[in-house]
Every structure is written in structure tokens, then in C-alpha cells.
PDB file of the backbone (N, CA, C, O) and the ligand in Angstrom, with CONECT records:
HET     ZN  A 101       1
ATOM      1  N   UNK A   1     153.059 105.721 101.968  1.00  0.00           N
ATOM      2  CA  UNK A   1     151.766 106.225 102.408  1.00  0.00           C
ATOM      3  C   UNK A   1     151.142 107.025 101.279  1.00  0.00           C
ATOM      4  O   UNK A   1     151.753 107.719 100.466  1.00  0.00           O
ATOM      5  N   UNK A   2     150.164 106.875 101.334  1.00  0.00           N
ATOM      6  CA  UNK A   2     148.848 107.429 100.067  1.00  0.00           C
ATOM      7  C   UNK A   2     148.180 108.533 100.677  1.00  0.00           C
ATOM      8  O   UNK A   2     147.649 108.465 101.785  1.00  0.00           O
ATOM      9  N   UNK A   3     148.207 109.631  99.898  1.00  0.00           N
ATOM     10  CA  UNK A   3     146.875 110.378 100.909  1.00  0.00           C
ATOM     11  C   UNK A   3     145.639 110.375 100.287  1.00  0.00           C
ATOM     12  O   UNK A   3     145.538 110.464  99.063  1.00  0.00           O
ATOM     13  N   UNK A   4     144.540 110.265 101.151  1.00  0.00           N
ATOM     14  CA  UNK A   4     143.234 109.673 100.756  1.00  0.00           C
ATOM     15  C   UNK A   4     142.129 111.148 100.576  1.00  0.00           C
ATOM     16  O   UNK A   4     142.307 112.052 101.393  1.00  0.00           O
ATOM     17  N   UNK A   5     141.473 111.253  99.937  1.00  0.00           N
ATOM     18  CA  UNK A   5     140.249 112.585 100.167  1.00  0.00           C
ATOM     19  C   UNK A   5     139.532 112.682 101.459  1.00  0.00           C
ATOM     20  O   UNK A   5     138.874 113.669 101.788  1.00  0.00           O
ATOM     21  N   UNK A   6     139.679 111.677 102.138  1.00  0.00           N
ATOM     22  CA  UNK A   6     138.171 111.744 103.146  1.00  0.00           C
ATOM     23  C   UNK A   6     139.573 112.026 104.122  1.00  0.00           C
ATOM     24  O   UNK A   6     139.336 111.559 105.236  1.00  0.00           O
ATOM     25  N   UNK A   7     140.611 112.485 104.081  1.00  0.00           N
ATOM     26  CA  UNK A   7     141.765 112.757 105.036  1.00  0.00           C
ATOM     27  C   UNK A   7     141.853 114.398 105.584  1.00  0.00           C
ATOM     28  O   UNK A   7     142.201 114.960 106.623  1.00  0.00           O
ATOM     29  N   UNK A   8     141.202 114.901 103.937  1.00  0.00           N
ATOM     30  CA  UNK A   8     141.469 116.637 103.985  1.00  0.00           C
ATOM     31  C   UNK A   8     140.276 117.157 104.638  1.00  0.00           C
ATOM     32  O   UNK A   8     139.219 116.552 104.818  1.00  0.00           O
ATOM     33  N   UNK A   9     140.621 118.557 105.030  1.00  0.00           N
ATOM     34  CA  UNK A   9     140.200 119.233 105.989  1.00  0.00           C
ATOM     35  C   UNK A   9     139.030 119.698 105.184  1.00  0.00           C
ATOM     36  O   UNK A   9     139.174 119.848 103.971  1.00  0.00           O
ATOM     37  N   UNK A  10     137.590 119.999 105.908  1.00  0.00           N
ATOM     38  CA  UNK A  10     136.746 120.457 105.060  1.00  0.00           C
ATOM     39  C   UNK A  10     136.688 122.329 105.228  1.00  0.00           C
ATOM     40  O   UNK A  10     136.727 122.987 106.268  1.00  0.00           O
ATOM     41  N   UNK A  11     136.592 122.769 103.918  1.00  0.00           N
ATOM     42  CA  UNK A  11     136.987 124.133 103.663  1.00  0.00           C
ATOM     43  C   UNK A  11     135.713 125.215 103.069  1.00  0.00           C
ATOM     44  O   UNK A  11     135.033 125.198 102.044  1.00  0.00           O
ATOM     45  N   UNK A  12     135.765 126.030 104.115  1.00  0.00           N
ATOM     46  CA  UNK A  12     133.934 126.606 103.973  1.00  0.00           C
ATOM     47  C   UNK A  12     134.797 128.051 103.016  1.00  0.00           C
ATOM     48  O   UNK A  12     135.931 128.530 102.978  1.00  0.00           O
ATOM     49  N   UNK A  13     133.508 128.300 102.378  1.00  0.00           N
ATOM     50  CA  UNK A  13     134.480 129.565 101.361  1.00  0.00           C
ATOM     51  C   UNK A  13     134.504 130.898 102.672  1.00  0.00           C
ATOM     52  O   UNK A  13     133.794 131.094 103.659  1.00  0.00           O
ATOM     53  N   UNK A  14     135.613 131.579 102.122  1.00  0.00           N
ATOM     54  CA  UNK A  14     136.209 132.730 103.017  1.00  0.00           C
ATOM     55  C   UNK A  14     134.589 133.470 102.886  1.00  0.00           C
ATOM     56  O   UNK A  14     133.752 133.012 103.664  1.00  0.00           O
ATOM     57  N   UNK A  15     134.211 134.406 102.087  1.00  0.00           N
ATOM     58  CA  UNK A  15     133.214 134.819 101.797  1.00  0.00           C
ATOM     59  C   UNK A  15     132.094 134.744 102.147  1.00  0.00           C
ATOM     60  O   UNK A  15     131.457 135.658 101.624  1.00  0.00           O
ATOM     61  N   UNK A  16     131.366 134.003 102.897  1.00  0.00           N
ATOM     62  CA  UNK A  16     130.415 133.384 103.471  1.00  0.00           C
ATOM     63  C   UNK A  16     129.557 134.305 104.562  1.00  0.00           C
ATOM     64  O   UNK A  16     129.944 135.210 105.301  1.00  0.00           O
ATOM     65  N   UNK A  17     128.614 133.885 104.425  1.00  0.00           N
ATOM     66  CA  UNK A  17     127.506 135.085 104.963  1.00  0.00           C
ATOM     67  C   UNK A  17     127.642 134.891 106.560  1.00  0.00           C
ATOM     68  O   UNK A  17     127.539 135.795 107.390  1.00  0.00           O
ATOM     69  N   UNK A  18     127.904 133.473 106.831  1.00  0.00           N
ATOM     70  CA  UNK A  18     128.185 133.051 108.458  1.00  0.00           C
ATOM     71  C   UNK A  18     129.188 133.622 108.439  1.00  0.00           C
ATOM     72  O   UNK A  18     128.685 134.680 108.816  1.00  0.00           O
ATOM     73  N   UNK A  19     130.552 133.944 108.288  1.00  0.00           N
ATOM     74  CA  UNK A  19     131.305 134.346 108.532  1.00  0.00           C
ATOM     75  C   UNK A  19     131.598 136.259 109.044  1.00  0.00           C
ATOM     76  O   UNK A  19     132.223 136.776 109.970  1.00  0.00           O
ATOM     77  N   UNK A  20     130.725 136.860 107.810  1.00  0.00           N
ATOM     78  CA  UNK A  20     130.377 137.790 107.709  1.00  0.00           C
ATOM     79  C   UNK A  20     129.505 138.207 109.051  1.00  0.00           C
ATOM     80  O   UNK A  20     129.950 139.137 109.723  1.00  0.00           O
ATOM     81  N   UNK A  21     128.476 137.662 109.403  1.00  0.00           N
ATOM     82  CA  UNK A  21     127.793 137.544 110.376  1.00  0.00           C
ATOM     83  C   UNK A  21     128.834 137.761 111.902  1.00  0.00           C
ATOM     84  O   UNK A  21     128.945 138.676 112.718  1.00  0.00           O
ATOM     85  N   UNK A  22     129.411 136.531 111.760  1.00  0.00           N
ATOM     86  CA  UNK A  22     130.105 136.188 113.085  1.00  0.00           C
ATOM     87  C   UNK A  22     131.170 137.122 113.211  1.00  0.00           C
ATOM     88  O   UNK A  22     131.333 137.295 114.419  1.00  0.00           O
ATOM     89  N   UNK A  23     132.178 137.982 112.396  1.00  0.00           N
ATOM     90  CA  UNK A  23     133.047 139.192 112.638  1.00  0.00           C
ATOM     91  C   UNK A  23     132.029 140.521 112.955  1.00  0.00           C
ATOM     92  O   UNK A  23     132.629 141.431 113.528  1.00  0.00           O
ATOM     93  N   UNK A  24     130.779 140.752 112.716  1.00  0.00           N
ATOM     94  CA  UNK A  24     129.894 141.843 112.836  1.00  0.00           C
ATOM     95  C   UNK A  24     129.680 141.864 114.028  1.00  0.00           C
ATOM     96  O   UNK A  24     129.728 142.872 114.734  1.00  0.00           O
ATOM     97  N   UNK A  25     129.309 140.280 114.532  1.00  0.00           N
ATOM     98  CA  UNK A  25     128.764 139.880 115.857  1.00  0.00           C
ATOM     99  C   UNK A  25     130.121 140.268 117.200  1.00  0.00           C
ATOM    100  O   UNK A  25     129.799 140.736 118.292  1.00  0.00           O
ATOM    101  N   UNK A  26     131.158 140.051 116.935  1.00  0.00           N
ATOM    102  CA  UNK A  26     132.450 139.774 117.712  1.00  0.00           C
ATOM    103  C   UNK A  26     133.003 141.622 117.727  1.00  0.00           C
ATOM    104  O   UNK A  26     133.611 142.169 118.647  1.00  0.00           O
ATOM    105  N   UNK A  27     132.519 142.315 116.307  1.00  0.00           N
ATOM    106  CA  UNK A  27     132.960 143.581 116.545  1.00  0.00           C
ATOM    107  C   UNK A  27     132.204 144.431 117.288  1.00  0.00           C
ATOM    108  O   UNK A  27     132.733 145.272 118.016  1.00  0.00           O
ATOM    109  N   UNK A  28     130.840 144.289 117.172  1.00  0.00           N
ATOM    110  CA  UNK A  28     129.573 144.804 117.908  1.00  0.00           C
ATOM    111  C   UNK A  28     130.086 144.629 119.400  1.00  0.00           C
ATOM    112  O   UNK A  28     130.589 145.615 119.939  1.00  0.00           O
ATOM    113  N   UNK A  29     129.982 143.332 120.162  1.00  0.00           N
ATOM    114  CA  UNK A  29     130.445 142.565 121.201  1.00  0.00           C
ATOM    115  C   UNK A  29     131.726 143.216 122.117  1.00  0.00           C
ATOM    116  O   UNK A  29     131.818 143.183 123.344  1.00  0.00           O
ATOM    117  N   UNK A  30     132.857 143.924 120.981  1.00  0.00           N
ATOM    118  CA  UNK A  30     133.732 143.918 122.382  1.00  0.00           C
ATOM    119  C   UNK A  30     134.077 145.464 122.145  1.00  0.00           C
ATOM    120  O   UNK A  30     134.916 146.010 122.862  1.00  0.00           O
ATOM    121  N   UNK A  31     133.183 146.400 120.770  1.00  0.00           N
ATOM    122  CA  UNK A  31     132.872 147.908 120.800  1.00  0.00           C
ATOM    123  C   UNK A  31     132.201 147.890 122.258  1.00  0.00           C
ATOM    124  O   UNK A  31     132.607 148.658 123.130  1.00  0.00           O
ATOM    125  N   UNK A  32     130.943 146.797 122.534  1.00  0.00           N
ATOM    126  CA  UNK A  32     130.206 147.597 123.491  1.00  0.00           C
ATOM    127  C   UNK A  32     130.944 147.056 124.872  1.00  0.00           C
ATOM    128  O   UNK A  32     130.484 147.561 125.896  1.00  0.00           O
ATOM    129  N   UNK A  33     131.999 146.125 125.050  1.00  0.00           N
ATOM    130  CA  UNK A  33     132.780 146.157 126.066  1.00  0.00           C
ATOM    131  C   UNK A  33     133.713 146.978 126.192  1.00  0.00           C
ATOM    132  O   UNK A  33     134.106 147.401 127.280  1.00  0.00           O
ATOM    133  N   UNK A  34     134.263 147.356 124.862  1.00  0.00           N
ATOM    134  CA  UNK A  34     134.931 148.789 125.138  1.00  0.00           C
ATOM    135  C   UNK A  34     134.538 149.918 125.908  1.00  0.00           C
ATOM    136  O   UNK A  34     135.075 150.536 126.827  1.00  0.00           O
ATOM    137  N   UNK A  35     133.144 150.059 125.112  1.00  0.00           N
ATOM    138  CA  UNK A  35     132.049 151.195 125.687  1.00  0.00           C
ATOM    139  C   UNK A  35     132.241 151.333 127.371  1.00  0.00           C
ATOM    140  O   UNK A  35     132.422 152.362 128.022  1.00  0.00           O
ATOM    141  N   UNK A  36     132.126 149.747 127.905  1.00  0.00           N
ATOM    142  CA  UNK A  36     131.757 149.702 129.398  1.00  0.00           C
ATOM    143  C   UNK A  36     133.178 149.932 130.071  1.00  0.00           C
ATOM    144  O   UNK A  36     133.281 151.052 130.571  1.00  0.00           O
ATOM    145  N   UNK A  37     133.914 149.397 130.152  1.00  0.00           N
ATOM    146  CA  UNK A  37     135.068 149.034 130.627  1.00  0.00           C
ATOM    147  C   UNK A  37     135.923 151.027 130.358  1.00  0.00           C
ATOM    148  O   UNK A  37     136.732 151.526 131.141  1.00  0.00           O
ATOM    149  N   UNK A  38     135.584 151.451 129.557  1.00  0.00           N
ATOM    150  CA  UNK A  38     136.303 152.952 129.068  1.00  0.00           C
ATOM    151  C   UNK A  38     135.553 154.405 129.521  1.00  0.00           C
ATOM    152  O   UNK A  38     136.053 155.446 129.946  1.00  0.00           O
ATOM    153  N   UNK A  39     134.278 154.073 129.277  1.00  0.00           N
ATOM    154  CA  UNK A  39     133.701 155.581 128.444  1.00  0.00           C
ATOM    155  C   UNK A  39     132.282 155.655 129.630  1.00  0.00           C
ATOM    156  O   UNK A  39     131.775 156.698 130.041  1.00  0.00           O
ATOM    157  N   UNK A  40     131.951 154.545 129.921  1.00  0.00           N
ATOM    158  CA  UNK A  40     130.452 153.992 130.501  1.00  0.00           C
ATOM    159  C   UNK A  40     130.428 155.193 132.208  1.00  0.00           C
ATOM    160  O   UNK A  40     131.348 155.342 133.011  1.00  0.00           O
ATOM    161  N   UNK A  41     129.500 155.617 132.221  1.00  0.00           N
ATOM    162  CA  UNK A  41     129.677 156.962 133.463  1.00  0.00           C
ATOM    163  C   UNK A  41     128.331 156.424 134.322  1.00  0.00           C
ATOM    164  O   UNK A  41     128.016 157.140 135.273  1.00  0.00           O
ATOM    165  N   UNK A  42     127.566 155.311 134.091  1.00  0.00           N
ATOM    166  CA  UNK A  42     126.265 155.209 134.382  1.00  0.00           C
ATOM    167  C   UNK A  42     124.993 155.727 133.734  1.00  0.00           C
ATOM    168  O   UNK A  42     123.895 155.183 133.849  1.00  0.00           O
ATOM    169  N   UNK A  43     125.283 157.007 132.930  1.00  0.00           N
ATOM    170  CA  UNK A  43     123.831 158.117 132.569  1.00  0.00           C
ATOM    171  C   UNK A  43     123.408 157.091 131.143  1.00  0.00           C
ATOM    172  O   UNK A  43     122.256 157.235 130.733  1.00  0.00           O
ATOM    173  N   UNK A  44     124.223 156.175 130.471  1.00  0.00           N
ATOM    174  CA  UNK A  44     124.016 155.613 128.905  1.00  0.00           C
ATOM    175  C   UNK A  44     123.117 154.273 129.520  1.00  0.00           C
ATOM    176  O   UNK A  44     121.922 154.021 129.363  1.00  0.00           O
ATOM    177  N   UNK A  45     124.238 153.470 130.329  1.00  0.00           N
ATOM    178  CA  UNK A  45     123.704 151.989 131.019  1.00  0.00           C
ATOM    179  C   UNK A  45     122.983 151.738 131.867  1.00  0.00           C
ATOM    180  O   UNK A  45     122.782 150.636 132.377  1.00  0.00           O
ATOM    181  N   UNK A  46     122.299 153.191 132.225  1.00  0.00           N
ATOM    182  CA  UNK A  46     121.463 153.006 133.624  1.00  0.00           C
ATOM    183  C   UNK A  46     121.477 152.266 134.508  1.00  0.00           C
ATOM    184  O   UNK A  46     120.566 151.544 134.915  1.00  0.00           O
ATOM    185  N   UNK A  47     122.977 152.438 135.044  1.00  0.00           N
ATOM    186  CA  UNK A  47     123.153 151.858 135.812  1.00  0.00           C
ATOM    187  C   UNK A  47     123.565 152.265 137.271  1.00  0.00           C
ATOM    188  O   UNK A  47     124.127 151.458 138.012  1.00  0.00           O
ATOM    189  N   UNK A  48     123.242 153.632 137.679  1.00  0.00           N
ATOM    190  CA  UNK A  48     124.133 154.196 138.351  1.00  0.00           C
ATOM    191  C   UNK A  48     125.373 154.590 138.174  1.00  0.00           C
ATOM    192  O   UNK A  48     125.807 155.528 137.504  1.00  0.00           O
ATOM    193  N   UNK A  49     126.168 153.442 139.125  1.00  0.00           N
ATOM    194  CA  UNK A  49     127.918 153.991 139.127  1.00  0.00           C
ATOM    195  C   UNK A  49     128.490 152.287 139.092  1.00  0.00           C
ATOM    196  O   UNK A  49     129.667 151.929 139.108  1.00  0.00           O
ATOM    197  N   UNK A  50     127.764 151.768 139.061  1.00  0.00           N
ATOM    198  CA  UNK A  50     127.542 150.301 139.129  1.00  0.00           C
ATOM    199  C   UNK A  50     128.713 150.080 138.308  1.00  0.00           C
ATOM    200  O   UNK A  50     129.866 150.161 138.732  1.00  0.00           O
ATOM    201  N   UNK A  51     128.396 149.808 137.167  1.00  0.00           N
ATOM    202  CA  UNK A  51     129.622 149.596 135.923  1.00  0.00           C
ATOM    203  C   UNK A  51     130.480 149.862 135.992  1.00  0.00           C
ATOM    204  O   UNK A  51     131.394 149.123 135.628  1.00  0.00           O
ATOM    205  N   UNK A  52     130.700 151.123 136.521  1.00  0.00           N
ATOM    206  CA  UNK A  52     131.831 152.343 136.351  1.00  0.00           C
ATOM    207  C   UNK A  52     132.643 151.489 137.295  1.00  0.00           C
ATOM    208  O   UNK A  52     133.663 150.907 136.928  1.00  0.00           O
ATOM    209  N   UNK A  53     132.148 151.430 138.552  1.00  0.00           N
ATOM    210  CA  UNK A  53     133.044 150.905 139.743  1.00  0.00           C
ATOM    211  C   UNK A  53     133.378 149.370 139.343  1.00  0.00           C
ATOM    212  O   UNK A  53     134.484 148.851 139.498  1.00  0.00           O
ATOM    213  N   UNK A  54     132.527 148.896 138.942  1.00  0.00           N
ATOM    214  CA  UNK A  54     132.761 147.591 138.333  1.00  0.00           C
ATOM    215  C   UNK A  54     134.107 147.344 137.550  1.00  0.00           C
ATOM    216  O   UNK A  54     134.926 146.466 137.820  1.00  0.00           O
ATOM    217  N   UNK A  55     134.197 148.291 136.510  1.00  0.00           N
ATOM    218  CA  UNK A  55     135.182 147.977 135.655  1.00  0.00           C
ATOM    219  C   UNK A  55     136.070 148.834 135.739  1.00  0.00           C
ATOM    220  O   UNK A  55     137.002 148.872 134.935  1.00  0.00           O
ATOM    221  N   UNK A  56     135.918 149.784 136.858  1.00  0.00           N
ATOM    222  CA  UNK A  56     137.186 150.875 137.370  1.00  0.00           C
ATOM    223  C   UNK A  56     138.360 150.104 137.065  1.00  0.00           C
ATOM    224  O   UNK A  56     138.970 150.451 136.054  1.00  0.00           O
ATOM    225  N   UNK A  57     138.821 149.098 137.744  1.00  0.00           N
ATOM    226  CA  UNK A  57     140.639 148.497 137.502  1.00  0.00           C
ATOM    227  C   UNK A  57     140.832 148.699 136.201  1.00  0.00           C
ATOM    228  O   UNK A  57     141.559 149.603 135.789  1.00  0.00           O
ATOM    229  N   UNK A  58     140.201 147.880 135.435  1.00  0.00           N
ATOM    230  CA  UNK A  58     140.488 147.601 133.911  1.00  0.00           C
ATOM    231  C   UNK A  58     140.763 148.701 133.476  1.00  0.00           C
ATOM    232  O   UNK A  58     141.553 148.810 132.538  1.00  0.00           O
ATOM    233  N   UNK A  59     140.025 150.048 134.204  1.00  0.00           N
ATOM    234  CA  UNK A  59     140.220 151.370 133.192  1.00  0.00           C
ATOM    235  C   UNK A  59     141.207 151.687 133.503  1.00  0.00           C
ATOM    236  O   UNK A  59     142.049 151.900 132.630  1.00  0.00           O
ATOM    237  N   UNK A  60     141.504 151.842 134.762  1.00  0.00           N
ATOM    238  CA  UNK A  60     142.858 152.384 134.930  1.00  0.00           C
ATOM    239  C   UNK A  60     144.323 151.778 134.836  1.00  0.00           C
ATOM    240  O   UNK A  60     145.366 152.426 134.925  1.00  0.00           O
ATOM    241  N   UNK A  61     144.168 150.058 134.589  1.00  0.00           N
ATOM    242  CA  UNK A  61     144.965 149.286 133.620  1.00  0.00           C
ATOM    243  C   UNK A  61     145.411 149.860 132.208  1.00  0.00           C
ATOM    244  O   UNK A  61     146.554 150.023 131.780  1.00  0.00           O
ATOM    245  N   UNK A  62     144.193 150.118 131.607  1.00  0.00           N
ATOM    246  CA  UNK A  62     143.898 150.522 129.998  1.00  0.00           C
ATOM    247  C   UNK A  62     144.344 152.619 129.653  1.00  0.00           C
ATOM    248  O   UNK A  62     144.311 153.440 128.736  1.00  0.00           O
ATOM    249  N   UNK A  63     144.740 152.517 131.240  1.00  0.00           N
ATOM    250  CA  UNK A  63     145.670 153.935 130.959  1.00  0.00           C
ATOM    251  C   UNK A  63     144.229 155.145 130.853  1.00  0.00           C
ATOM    252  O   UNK A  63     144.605 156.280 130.562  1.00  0.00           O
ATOM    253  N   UNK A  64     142.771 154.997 131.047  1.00  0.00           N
ATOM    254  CA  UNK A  64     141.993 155.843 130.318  1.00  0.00           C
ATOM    255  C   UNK A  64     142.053 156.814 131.504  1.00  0.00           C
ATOM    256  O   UNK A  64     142.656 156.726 132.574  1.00  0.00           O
ATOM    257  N   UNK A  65     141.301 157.710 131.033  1.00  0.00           N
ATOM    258  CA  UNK A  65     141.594 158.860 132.106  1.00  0.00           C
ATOM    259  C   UNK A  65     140.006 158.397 132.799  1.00  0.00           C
ATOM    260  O   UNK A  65     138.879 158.086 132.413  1.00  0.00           O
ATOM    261  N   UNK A  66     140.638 158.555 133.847  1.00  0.00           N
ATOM    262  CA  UNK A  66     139.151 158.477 134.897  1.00  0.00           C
ATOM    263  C   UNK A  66     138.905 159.707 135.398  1.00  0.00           C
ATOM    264  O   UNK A  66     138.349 160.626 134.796  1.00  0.00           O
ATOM    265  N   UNK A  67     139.613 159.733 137.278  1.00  0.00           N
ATOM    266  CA  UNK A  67     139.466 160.586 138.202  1.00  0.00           C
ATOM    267  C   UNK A  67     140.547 161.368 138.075  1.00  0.00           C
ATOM    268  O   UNK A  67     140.715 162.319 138.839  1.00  0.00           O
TER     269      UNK A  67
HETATM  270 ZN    ZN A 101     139.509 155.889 138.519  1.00  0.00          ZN2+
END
């Protein structure tokens, strides 16, 4: 068996502005799910208590101090 060029994987440079982009995008993204799921009291998300109760389990999964 021969290996052929049109076989290999195509390889975008590490460096790349999409890339750059898309880790900014993904860190932004789950800071502000952190935000909700942890820290979120209603007075930031205007949301009432909405959120809070919403993502109550998770917090108290995630050990944070609530009540
Ligand atoms: Zn609680």
C-alpha cells in the first residue's frame, strides 16, 4: 500500500484568528454560565429569583454556598 496526498488530513494553522475567536467565544460562554448557575441572586439578570431557583440544584451540586 502507497499513501497518497489527497489521503491526509487537512491542517488549519494552530494560530489562526478563527480559532482565537472560537476559545474567546467558549470562555465568555461558560464564565457567564458560571455567573448564573453560582453567583446570579436575580439583582444582575433581572430576573427576579427566577435563575437562582432555576439553577439552585447545580449550585448546591457545585458545593457553592447558597442558603
Ligand atoms: Zn440553596
Amino acid at each position: 500500500m502507497s499513501s497518497s496526498a489527497s489521503s491526509q488530513p487537512v491542517v488549519h494553522p494552530v494560530g489562526s484568528a478563527r480559532l482565537l475567536w472560537t476559545v474567546l467565544a467558549t470562555v465568555a460562554v461558560l464564565t457567564l454560565l458560571a455567573y448564573l448557575v453560582a453567583f446570579d441572586q436575580g439583582a444582575v439578570s433581572r430576573s427576579g429569583m427566577y435563575l437562582h431557583e432555576l439553577m439552585h440544584d447545580g449550585r448546591h451540586l457545585l458545593g457553592v454556598p447558597c442558603h
